[in-house]
C-alpha positions as CSV (number, residue, x, y, z in Angstrom):
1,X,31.3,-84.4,-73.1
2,X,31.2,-81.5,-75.6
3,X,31.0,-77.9,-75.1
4,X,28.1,-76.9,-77.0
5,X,28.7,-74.4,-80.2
6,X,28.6,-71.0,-80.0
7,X,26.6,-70.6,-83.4
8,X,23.8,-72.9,-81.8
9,X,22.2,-76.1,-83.1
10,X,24.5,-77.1,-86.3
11,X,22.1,-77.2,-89.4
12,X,20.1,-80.0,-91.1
13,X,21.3,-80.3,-94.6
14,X,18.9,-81.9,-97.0
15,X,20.6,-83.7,-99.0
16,X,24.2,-84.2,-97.3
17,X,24.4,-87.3,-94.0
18,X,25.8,-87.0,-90.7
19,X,27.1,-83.8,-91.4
20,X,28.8,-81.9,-87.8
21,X,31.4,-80.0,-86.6
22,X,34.1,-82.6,-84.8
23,X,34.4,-78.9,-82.4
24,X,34.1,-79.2,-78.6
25,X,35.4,-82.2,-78.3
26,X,37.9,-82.1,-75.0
27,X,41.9,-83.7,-74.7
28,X,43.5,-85.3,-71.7
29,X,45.4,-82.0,-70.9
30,X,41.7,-80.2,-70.8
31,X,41.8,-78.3,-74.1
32,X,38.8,-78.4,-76.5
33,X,39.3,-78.9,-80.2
34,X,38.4,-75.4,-81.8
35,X,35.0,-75.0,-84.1
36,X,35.0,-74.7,-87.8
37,X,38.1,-76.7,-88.1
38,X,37.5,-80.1,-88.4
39,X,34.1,-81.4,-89.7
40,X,32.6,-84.7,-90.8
41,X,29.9,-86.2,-93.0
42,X,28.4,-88.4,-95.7
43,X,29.0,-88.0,-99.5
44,X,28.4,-84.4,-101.4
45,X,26.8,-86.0,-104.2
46,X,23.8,-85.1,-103.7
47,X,23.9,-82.3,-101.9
48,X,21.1,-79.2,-102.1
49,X,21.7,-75.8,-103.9
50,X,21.1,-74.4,-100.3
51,X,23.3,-77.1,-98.8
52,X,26.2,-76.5,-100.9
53,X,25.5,-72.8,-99.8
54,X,26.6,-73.7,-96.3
55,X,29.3,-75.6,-96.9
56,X,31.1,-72.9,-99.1
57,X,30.1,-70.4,-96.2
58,X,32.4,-72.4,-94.3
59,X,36.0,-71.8,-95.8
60,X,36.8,-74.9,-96.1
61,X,40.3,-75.1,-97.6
62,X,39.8,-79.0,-98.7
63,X,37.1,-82.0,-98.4
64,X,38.9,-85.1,-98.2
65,X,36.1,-87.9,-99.8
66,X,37.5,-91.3,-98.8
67,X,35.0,-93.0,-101.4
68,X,36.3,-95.7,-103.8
69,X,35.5,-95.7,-107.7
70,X,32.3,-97.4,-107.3
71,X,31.2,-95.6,-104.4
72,X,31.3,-92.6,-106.6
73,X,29.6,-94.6,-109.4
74,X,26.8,-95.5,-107.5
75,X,26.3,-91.9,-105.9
76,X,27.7,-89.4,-108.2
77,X,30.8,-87.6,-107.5
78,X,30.5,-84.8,-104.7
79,X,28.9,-81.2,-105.3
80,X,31.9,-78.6,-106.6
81,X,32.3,-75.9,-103.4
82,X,33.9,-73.1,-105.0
83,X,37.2,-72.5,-103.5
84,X,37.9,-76.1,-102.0
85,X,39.8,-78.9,-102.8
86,X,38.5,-81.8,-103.7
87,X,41.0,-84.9,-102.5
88,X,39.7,-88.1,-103.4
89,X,41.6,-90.6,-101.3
90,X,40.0,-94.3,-101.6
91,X,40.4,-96.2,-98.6
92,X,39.3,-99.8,-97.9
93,X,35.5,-100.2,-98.1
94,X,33.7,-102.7,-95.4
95,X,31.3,-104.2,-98.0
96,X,34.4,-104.7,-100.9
97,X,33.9,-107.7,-102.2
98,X,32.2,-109.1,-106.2
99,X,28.7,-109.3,-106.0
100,X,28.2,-108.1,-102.4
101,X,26.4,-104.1,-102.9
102,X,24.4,-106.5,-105.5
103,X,23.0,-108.9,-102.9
104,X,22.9,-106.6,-100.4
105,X,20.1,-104.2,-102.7
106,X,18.4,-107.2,-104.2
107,X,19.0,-110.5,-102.4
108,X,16.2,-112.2,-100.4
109,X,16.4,-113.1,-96.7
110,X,18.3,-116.5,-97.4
111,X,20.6,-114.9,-99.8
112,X,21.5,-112.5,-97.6
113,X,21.7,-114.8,-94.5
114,X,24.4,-116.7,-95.8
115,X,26.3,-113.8,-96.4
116,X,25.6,-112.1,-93.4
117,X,23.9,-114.0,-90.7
118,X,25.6,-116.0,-88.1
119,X,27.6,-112.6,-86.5
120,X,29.4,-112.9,-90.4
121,X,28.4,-109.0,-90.9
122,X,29.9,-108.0,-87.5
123,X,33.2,-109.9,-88.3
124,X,33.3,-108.5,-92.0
125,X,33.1,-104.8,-90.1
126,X,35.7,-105.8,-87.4
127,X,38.0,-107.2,-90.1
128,X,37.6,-103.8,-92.4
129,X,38.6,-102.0,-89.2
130,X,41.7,-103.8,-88.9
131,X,42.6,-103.5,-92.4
132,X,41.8,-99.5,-92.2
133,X,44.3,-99.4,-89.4
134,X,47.2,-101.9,-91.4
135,X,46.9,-101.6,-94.6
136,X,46.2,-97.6,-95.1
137,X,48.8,-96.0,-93.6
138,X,50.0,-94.3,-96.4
139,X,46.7,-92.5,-97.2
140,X,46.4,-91.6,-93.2
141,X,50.0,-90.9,-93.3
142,X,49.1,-88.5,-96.4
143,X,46.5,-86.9,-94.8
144,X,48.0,-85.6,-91.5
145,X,50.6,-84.3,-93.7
146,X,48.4,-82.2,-95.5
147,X,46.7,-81.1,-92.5
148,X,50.2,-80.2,-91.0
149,X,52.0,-78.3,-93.9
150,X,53.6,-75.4,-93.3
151,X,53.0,-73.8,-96.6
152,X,49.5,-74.8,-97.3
153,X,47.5,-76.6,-94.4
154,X,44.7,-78.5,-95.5
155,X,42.1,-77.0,-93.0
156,X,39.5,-76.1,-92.1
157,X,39.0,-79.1,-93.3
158,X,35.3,-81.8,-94.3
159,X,36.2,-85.5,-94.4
160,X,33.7,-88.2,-95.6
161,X,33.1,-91.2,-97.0
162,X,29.7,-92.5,-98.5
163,X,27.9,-92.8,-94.8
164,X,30.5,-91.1,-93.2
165,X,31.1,-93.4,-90.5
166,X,33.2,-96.1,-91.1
167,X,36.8,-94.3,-93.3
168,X,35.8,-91.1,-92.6
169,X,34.8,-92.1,-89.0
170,X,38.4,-94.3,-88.8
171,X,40.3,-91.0,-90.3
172,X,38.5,-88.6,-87.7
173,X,39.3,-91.1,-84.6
174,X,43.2,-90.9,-85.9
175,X,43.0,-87.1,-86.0
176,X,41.9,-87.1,-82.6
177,X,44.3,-89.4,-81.1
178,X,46.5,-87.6,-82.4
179,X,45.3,-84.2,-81.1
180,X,44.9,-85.9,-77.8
181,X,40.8,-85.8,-77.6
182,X,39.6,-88.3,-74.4
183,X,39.2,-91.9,-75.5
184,X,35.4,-91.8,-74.5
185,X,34.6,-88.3,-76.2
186,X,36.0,-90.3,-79.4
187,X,33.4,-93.3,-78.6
188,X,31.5,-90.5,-78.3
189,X,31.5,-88.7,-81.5
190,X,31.9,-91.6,-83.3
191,X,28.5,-93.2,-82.2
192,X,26.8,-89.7,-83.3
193,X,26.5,-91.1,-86.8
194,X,23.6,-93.7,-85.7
195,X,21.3,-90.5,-84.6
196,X,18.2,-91.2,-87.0
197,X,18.9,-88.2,-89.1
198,X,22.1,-89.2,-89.3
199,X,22.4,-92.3,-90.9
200,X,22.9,-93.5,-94.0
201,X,19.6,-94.3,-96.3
202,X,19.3,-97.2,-97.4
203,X,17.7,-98.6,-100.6
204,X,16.8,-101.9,-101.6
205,X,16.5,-102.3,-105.5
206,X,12.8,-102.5,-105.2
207,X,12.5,-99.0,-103.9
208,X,12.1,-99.7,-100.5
209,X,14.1,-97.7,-97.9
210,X,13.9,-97.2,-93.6
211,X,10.8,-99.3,-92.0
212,X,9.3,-99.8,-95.6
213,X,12.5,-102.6,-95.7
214,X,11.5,-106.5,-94.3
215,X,12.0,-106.5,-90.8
216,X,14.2,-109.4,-91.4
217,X,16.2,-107.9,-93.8
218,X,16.7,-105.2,-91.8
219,X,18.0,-107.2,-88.9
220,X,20.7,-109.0,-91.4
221,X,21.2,-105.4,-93.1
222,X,22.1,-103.8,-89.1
223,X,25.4,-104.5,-88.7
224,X,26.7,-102.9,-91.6
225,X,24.9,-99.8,-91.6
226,X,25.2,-99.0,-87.7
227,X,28.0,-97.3,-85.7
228,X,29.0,-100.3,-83.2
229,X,32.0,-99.0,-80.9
230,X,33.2,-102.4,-80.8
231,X,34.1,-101.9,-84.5
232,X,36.1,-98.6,-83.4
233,X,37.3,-100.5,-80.5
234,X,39.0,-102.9,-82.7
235,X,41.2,-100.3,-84.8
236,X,42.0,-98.8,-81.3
237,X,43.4,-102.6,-80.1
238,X,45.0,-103.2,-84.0
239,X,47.2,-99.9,-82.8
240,X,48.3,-101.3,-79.7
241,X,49.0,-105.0,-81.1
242,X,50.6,-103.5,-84.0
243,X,52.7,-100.7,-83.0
244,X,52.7,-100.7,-78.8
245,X,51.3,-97.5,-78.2
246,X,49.4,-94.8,-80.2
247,X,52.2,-92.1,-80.1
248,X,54.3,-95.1,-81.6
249,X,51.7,-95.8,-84.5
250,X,51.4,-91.5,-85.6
251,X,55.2,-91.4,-85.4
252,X,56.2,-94.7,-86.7
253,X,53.4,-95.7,-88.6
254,X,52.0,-92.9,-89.8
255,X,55.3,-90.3,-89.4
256,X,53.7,-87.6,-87.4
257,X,56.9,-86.3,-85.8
258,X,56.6,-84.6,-82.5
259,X,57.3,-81.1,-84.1
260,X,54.3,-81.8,-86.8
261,X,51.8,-83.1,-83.9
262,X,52.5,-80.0,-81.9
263,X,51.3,-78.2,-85.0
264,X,48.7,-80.2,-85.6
265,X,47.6,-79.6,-82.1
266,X,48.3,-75.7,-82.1
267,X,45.8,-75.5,-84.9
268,X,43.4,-77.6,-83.5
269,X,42.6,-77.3,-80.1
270,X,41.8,-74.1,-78.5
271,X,42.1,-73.2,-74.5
């Protein structure tokens, strides 16, 4: 599915999530996207001296963070890299909502029942799909124009959200449609994030985090916190219903002309 790097097994960083090259990943017309281009992970905040270390050693012309203002309350705002950009870009969050990040740290197994049992957590994750596809077209539209100016391309470039996997994960998928990258290697990729040293950490508000968490809770907690390509699957069908066809949606929608995909794409994918 993906050709393996030629620098060899990417790095575990400390204090940085789901962090990896998007590289390798092949298109219809059997190109590759190129390495050190296009990479992906959780939040910055709380990245290591030696983590930040690695990241500037990758030239990264701008990190787009996708976190909303009390994402970056709650974690801290990302690590400076010197000579990036920093574009914070807020996009829809699946747990928005009063109250909900409070019940979801400190609510007991029938608080957080009723708020997520029943298949309620799936459908709140299919719904914040749908709304990433129709309601943030602007900020998508926005970011494959930076990626595609002339002047001042946006790349190589780090996108992320808090867990990286849901608006960063969204935002990547659209950058490969658009770059032509196999439907499955996207499914692919995209279920990466629920490797176990991937995920996101979670913390209750007693302290408790990973198998230390109620089982139950846990169970109730799942849906959110996992990569389900269903919840991928349901952007992919709000493009079709929406706009007919995916080239329709980047040109229409999004207004990625022909001439700025074909850049996009000469920038990206490699022989």
């Amino acid at each position: 599915m993906r050709q393996s790097t030629p620098t060899g097994d990417e790095p575990e960083l400390t204090g940085v999530r789901n962090f990896r090259d998007v590289g390798g990943l092949p298109t219809e017309d059997g190109r590759h996207v190129r390495y050190g281009v296009l990479f992906r992970s959780g939040h910055l905040a709380h990245a290591s001296d030696e983590d930040t270390a690695f990241l500037e050693s990758l030239g990264l012309h701008t990190v787009f963070d996708f976190r909303n203002r009390d994402d970056i309350a709650l974690e801290g705002p990302d690590a400076v890299l010197a000579g990036t950009r920093n574009l914070n870009m807020p996009l829809s969050d699946p747990a928005e909502g009063a109250g909900f990040w409070h019940i979801v740290r400190d609510g007991d197994v029938e608080a957080l029942r009723e708020l997520l049992g029943d298949g309620k957590a799936a459908e709140r994750m299919a719904t914040a799909y749908r709304k990433l596809v129709l309601e943030r077209t602007e900020e998508h539209s926005r970011m494959l124009a930076e990626l595609t100016d002339t002047a001042d391309p946006a790349v190589p470039a780090l996108l992320h959200c808090a867990a990286g996997k849901d608006r960063a994960g969204t935002s990547i998928a659209i950058i490969l449609l658009a770059l032509g990258v196999e439907r499955s290697a996207i499914e692919a990729d995209y279920l990466e994030s629920n490797a176990r040293h991937r995920r996101y950490k979670v913390v209750r508000g007693d302290g408790s985090t990973g198998t230390e968490i109620d089982p139950a809770i846990r169970e109730l907690l799942s849906p959110l916190f996992e990569a389900r390509v269903e919840y991928l699957r349901t952007a992919f069908a709000t493009i079709e219903e929406k706009w007919g066809s995916v080239d329709r949606y980047l040109e229409e929608g999004l207004g990625l002309t022909p001439e700025r995909r074909a850049l996009l794409k000469d920038r990206m994918l490699t022989d």
